[in-house]
C-alpha positions in Angstrom: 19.8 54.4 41.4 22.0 51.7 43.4 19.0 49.2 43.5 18.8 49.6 39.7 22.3 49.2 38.6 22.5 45.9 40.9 19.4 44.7 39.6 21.2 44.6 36.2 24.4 43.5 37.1 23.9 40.3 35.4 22.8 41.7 31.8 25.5 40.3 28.5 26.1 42.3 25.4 23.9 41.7 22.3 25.8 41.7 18.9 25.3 44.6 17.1 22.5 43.0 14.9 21.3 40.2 16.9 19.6 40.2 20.1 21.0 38.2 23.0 19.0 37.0 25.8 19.7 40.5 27.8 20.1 44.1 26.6 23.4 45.1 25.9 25.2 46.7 29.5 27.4 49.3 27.7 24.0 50.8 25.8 21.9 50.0 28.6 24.1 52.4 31.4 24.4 54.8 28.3 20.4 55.6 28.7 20.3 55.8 32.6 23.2 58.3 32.0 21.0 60.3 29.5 18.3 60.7 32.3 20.5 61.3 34.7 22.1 64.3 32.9 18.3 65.6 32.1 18.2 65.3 28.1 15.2 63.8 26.7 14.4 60.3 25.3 15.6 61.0 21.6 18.5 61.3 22.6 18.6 57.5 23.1 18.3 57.6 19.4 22.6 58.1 19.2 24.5 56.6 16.2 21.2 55.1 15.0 19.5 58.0 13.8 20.5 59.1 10.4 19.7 62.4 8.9 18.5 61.7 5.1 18.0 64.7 3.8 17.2 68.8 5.4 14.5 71.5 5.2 16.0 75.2 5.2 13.8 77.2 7.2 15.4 80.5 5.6 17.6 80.8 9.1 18.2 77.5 10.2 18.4 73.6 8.7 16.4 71.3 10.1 16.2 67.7 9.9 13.3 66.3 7.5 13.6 62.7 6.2 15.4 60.6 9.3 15.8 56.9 9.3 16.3 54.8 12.9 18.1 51.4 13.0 15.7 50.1 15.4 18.8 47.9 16.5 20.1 45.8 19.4 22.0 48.6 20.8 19.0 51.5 20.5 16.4 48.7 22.2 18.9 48.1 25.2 19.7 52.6 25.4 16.3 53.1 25.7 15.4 50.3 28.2 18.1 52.0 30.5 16.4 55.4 30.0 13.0 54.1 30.7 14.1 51.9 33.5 15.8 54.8 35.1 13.0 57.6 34.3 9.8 55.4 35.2 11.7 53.4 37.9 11.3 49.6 36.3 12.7 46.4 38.0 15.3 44.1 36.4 12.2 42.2 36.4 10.0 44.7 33.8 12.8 45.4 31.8 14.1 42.3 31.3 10.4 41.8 30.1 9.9 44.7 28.0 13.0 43.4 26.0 12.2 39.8 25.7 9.4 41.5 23.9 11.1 43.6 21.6 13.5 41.2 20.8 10.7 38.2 19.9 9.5 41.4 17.5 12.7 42.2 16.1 15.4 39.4 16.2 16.5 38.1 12.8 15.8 41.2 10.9 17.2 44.7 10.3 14.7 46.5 11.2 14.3 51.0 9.9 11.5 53.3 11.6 11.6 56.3 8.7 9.8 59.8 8.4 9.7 61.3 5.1 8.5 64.6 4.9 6.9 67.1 2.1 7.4 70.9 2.9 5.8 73.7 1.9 8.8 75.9 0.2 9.6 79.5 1.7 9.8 82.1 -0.4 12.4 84.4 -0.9 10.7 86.9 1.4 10.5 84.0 4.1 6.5 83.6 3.3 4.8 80.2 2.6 4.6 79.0 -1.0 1.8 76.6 -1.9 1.5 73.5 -0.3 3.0 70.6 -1.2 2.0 67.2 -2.7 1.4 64.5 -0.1 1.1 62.4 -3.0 5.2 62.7 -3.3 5.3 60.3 -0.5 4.0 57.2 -1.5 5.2 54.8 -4.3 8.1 54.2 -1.8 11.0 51.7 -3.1 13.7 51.0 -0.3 16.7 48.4 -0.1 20.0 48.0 1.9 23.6 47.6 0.5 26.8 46.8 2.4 30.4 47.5 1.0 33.7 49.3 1.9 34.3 52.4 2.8 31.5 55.3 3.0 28.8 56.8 0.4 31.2 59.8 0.0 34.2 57.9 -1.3 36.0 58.1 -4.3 35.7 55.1 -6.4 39.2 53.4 -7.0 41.4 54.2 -10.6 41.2 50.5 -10.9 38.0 48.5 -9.5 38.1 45.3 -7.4 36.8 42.2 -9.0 33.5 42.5 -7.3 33.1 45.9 -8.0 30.3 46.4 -10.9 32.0 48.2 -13.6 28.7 50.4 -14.6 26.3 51.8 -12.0 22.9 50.3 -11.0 19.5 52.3 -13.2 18.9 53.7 -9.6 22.0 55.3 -9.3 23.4 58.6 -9.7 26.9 58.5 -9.0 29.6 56.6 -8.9 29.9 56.8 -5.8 27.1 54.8 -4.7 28.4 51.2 -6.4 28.5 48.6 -3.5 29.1 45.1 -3.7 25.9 43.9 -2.1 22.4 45.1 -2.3 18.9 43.6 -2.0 16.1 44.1 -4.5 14.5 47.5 -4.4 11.4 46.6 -2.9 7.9 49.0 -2.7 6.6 50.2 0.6 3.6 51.9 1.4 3.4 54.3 4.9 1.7 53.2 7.9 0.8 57.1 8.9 0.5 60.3 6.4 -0.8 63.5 7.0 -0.3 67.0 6.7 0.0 69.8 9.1 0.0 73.4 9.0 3.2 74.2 10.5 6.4 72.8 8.9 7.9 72.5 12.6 5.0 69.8 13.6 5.9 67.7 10.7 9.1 67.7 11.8 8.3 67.1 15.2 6.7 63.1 14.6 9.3 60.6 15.9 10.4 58.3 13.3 9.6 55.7 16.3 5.7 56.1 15.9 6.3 53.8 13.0 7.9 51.2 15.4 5.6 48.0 16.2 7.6 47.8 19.7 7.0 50.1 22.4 9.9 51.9 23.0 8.5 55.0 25.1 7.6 56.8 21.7 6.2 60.6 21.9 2.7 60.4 21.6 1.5 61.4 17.7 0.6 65.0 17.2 -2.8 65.8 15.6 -2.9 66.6 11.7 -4.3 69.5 10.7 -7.5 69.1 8.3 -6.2 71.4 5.8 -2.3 71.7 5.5 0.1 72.3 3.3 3.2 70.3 5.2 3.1 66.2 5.0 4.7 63.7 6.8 4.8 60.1 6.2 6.1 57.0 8.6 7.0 53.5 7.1 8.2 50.8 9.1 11.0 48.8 6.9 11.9 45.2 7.2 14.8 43.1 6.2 15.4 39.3 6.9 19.6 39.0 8.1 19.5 35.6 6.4 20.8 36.2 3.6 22.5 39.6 4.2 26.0 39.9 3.4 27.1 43.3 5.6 30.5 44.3 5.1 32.6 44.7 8.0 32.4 48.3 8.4 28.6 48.7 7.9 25.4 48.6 5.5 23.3 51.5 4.2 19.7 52.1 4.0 18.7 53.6 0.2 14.8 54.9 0.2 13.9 55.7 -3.3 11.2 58.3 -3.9 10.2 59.4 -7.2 13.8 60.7 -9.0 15.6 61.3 -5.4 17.7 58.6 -3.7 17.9 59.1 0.2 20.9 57.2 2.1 21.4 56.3 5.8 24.9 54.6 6.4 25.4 52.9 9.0 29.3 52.1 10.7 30.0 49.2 12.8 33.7 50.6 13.6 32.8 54.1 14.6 29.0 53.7 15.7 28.6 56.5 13.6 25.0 56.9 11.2 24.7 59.8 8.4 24.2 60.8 5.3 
């Protein structure tokens, strides 16, 4: 792995929403490291994978609705894990990012899988299946503020704080300074499977425009009773106003909010 690491010697650090020229060092040895130690690609995923929401198997709970910043950081982790696992030159992978980053640069960019599970019953049997249909009518937007979906709201509020929460919202505590316009989004993939565990199996990253070494997408069933969807979300960094400590992604479907925060201090994503 010497010729490798040499090779790369040279690459800078891209800022944690904009793409630099070359992938980000710190990220990029983090992916050779997760070859090296034998894990698979999603682990790549790290701080950027945020769990939205979980299906209860009757023993176990497993993720269901994930969101993936498709960020700077992600791009330059799984570069090093591809480099290292399919042996690419500086040369190629300097390429393969150039690419990605003349995709992705300028935006915020969110690969999501939603999925619609058949409900156990109490006797751990399948229910009836469930309503694909649940899926679509997507509305999705970002907001930035202070401090994490979870907290308290304040006895007295900032000035910027609104004083009365958005029609979207449920709580309190999910009143941030700065949001976009919920905006509508319709899937680029739904199907249905048999088995629950397949669903859950599709990489959020299927929904990705850039190739990134995404798993390869399983085959729907004709008849199933277990639906996943993929969307692709976009949004310009124009006119975003992130707080220093992060943003959130808020996908709204039907009556249920799902929330994927995102922290610039502690490189830490969740619900």
């Amino acid at each position: 792995m010497v010729w490798l690491m040499a090779g790369l010697a040279i690459l800078g650090s891209a800022s944690q929403h904009s793409f630099g020229v070359e992938p980000d060092a710190a990220a990029f040895r983090e992916g050779v490291d997760i070859w090296r130690a034998g894990k698979g690609i999603e682990r790549t995923l790290g701080p950027e994978r945020a769990v939205m929401a979980v299906w209860f198997d009757g023993r176990v709970r497993q993720a269901a609705d994930v969101a993936v910043w498709v960020s700077p950081r992600l791009v330059s982790r799984r570069l090093g894990y591809l480099s290292a696992s399919r042996r690419l030159t500086a040369e190629q992978t300097l390429a393969l990012w150039k690419q990605a980053a003349s995709r992705l640069e300028g935006r915020l960019c969110f690969a999501v899988r939603l999925c619609k599970l058949s409900r156990r019953g109490w006797d751990g049997e399948d229910g009836p299946p469930s309503d694909g249909r649940a899926l679509l009518g997507v509305r999705w937007l970002v907001t930035s503020g202070p401090g994490s979906p979870e907290r308290l709201r304040q006895p007295s509020a900032l000035p910027w704080e609104p004083t009365v929460p958005p029609p979207y919202r449920s709580a309190p505590s999910a009143e941030w300074p700065f949001q976009t316009a919920a905006t509508p989004a319709e899937p680029l993939w739904l199907g249905a499977f048999r088995e629950a565990r397949d669903t859950l199996g599709l990489d959020p990253l299927l929904a990705c425009p850039v190739n990134l070494g995404q798993a390869p997408l399983r085959r729907p069933a004709p008849v199933g009773g277990n639906f996943g969807a993929l969307y692709w979300l976009e949004a310009t960094t124009e006119r975003l106003r992130l707080h220093p400590e992060g943003f959130e992604l808020r996908v709204l479907v039907g009556d249920r909010e799902r929330i994927a925060a995102f922290r610039w201090a502690t490189g830490r994503a969740g619900r």
